[in-house]
C-alpha positions as CSV (number, residue, x, y, z in Angstrom):
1,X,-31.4,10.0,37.4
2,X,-29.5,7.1,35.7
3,X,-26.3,6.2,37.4
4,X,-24.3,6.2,34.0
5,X,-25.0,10.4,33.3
6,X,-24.3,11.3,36.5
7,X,-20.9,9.5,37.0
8,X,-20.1,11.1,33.5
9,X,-21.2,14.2,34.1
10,X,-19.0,14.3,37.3
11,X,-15.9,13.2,36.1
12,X,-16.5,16.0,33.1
13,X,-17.3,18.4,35.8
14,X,-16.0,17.6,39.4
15,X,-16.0,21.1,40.6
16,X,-20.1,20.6,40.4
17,X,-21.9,19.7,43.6
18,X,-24.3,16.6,43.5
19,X,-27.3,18.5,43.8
20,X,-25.8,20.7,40.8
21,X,-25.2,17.9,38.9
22,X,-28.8,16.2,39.5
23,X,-29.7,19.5,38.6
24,X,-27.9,19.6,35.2
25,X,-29.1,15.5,34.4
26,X,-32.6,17.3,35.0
27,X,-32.7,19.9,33.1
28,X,-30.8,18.4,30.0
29,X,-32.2,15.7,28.0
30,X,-31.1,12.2,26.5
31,X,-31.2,11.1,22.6
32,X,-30.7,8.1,20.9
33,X,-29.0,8.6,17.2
34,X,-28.1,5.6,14.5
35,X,-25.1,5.7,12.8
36,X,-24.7,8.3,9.9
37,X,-26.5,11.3,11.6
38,X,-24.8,14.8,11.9
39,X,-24.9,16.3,15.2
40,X,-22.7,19.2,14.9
41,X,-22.3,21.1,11.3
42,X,-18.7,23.0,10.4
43,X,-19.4,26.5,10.3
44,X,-22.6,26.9,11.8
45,X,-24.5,28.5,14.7
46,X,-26.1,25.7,16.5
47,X,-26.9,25.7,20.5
48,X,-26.4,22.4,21.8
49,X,-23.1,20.6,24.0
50,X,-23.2,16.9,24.2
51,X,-21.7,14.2,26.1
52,X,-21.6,10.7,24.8
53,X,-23.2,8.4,27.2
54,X,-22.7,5.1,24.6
55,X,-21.7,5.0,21.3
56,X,-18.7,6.9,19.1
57,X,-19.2,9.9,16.8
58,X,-16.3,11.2,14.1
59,X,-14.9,14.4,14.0
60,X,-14.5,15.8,10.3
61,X,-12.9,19.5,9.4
62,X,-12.2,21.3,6.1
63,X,-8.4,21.2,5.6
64,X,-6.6,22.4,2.1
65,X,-10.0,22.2,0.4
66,X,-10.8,18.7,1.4
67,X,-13.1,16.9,4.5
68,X,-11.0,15.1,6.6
69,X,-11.6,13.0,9.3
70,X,-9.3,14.4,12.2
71,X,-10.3,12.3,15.2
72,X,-13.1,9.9,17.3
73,X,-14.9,10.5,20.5
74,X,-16.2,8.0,22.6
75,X,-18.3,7.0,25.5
76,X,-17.4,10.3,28.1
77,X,-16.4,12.6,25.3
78,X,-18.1,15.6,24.9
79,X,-18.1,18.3,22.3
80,X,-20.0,21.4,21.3
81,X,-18.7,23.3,24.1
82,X,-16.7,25.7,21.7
83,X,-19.6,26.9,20.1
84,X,-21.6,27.6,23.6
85,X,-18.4,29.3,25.3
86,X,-17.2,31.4,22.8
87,X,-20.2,32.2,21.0
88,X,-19.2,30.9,17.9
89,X,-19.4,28.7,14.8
90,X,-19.2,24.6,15.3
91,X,-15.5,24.5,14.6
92,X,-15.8,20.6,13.3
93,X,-18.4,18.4,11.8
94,X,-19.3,15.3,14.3
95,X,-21.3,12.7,12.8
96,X,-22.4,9.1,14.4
97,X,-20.3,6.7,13.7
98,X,-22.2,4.1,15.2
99,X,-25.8,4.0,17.1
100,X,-25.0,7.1,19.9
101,X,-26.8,7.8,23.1
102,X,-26.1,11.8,24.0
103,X,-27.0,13.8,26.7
104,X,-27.5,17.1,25.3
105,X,-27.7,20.6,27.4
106,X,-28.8,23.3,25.5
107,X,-27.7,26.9,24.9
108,X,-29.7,28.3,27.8
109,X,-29.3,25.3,30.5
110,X,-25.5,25.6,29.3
111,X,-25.4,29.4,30.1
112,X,-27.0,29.3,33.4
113,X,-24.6,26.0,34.6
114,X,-21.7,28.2,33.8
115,X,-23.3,31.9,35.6
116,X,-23.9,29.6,39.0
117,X,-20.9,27.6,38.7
118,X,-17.7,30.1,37.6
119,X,-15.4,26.9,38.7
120,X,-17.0,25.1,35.7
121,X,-15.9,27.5,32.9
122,X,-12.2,27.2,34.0
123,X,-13.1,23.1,33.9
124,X,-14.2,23.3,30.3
125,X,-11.6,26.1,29.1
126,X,-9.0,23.7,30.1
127,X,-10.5,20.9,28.7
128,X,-11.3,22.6,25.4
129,X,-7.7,23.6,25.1
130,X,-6.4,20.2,25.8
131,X,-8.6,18.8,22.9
132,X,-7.5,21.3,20.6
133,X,-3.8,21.0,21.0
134,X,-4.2,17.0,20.7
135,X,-6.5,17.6,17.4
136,X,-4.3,20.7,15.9
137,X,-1.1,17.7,15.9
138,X,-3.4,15.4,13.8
139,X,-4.8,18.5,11.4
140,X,-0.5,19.2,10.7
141,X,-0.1,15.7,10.2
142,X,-2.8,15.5,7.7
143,X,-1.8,18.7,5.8
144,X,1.5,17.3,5.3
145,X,0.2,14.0,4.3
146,X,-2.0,15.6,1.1
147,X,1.0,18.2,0.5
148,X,3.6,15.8,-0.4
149,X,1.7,13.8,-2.5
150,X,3.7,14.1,-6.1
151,X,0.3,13.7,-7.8
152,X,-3.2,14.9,-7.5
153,X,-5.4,12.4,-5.8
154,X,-7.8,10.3,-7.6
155,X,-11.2,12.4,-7.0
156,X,-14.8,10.6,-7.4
157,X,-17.6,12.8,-8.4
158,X,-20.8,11.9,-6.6
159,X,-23.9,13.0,-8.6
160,X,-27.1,12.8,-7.5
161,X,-30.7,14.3,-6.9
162,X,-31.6,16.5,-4.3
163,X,-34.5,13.7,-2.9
164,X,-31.3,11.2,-2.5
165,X,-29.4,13.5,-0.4
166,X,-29.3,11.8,2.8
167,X,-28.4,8.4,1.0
168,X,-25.8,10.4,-1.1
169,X,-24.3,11.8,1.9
170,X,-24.1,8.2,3.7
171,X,-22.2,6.9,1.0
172,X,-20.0,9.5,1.0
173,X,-19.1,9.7,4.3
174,X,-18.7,5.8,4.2
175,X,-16.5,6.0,1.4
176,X,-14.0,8.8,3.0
177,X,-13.8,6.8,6.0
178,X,-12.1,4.2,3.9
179,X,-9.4,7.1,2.2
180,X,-11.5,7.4,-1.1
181,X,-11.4,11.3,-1.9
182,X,-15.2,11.8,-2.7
183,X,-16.4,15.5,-4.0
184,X,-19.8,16.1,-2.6
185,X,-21.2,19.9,-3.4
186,X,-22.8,20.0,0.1
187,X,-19.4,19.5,1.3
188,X,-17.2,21.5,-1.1
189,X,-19.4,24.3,-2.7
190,X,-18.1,27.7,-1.4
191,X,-20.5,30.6,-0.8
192,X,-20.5,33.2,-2.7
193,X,-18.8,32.0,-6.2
194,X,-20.5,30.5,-9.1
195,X,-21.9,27.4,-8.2
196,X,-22.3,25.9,-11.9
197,X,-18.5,27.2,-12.2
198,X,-17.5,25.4,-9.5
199,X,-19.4,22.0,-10.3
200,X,-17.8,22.2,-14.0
201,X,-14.2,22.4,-12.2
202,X,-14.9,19.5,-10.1
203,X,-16.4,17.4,-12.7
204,X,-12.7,17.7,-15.0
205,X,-11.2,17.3,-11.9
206,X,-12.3,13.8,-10.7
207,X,-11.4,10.8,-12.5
208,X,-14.3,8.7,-11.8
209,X,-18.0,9.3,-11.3
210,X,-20.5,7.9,-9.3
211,X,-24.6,7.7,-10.6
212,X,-26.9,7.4,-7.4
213,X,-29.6,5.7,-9.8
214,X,-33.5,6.5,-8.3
215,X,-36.4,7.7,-10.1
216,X,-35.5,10.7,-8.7
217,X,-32.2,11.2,-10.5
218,X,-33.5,9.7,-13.5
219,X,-36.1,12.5,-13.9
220,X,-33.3,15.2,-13.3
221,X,-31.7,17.6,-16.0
222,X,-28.9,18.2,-13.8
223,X,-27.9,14.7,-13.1
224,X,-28.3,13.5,-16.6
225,X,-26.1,16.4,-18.1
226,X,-23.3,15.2,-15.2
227,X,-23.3,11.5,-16.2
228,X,-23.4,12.6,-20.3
229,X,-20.5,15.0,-20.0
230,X,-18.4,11.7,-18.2
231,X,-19.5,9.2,-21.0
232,X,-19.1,11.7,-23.9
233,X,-15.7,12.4,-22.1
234,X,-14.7,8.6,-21.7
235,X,-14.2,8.8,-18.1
236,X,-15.1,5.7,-15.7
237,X,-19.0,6.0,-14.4
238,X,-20.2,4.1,-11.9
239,X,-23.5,4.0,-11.1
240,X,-25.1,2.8,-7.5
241,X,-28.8,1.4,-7.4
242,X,-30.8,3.0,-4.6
243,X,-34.1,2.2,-5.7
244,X,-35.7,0.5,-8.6
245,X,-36.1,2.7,-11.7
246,X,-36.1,2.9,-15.4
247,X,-32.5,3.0,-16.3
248,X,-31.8,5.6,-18.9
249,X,-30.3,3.7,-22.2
250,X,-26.0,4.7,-22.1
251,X,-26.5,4.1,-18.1
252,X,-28.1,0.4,-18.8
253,X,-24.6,-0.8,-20.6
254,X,-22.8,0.2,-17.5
255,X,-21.6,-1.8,-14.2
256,X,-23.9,-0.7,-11.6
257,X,-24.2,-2.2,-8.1
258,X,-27.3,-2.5,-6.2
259,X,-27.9,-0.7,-2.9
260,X,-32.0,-1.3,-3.1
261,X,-32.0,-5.4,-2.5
262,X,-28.3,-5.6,-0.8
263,X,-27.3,-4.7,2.9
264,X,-25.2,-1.2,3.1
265,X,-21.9,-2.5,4.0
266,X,-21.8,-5.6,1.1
267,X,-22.9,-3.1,-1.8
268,X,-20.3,-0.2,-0.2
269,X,-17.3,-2.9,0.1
270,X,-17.9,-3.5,-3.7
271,X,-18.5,0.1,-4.5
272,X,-14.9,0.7,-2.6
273,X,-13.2,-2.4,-4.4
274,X,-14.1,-0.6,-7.7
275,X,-13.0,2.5,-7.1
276,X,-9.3,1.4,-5.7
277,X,-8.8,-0.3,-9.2
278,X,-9.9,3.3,-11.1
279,X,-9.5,6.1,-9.0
């Protein structure tokens, strides 16, 4: 077994004997991720702990109604451990922030560590408590950061079709690393209340829209009643090029900035140089 997971894995868990350890490196296995991919989801049941082996991954958590990013994990972080030792819901979303190597242990490889090894659940319970004290200081900083501000923040509406939903969730992510205030329904529809009612809400909320163009979107009813209620409303549209289509007519007038024939980064840097004159 490589060098790298087992001198990680014993400075995670010293209380483990070498044999335990080689054990553990056995049973769990390793994964390569690029940058953008969601490993852990708030708020649900998922049965797998990871520890970074290279890379770095952002930690994201639902605070006052908004996504926030809360902290960074790198290379000997691990995470996930809530979820397998109490049984419970992933308390944060984690997501790639650059290409990530894990080693991930399952539920059952997980459970069976901690029934041979009692030592290692005190490990990980103090370890776990020692994260969340460090993270619970940054989550009251942030809450008092959105609670003072004298006005409400400048909110961009991201509409786009369901077959775009992995590019749509990209950008936004990219665009609340960089402290733009992006509504996204996967991120800020609540169960159990009217979904249209809540989408009407956010789109007089936001100042700003953003059009993920695709022939996809083009063909939606949904999508083209969001961008008409912003133009018949005067509001600033923006729309974002993901892949060739036929542009409907009031969209063609508009700015829009190409994603399809430009790298990620150059189109986002534009996208974000708009928005911080408008929003």
């Amino acid at each position: 077994m490589a060098t790298t997971e087992l001198t990680l894995l014993a400075q995670l868990l010293p209380q483990l004997s070498p044999a335990a350890l080689e054990s553990l490196c056995a049973a769990a296995r390793q994964t390569s991720y690029p940058a953008d991919i969601t490993l852990c989801h708030e708020g649900e049941i998922e049965h797998s702990f990871f520890l970074i082996l290279v890379g770095r991954v952002d930690v994201y958590k639902m605070m006052e109604g908004q996504r926030l990013l809360i902290n960074h994990l790198e290379t000997g972080a691990h995470f996930g451990d809530v979820a397998l030792l109490l049984d419970l819901p992933r308390t944060a979303t984690i997501i790639t922030a650059e290409p990530t190597r894990v080693l991930e242990v399952d539920r059952t490889v997980f459970a069976q560590l901690l029934t041979m090894n009692p030592a290692a659940v005190v490990a990980l319970s103090q370890l776990v408590l020692r994260r969340f004290l460090a993270q619970e200081e940054k989550q009251l900083m942030e809450i008092a950061r959105l609670k003072k501000r004298m006005a409400p923040p400048g909110r961009v509406f991201l509409s786009y079709a369901r077959t775009d939903a992995v590019f749509a969730t990209h950008l936004a992510n990219s665009l609340l690393k960089q402290g733009i205030d992006v509504w996204l329904d996967t991120y800020r529809l609540m169960p159990g209340q009217s979904w249209a009612r809540q989408i009407g809400h956010a789109l007089d909320a936001c100042q700003v829209m953003i059009v993920v163009l695709s022939p996809s979107s083009v063909a939606s009813e949904n999508v083209e009643d969001e961008w008409n209620y912003y133009l018949d409303q005067k509001k600033t549209t923006l729309c974002v090029l993901r892949e060739p289509c036929k542009v409907p007519y009031r969209l063609s007038k508009l700015q829009y900035i190409d994603f399809s024939q430009t790298d990620f980064q150059q189109a986002l840097a534009r996208v974000a140089a708009v928005l911080n004159t408008v929003a």
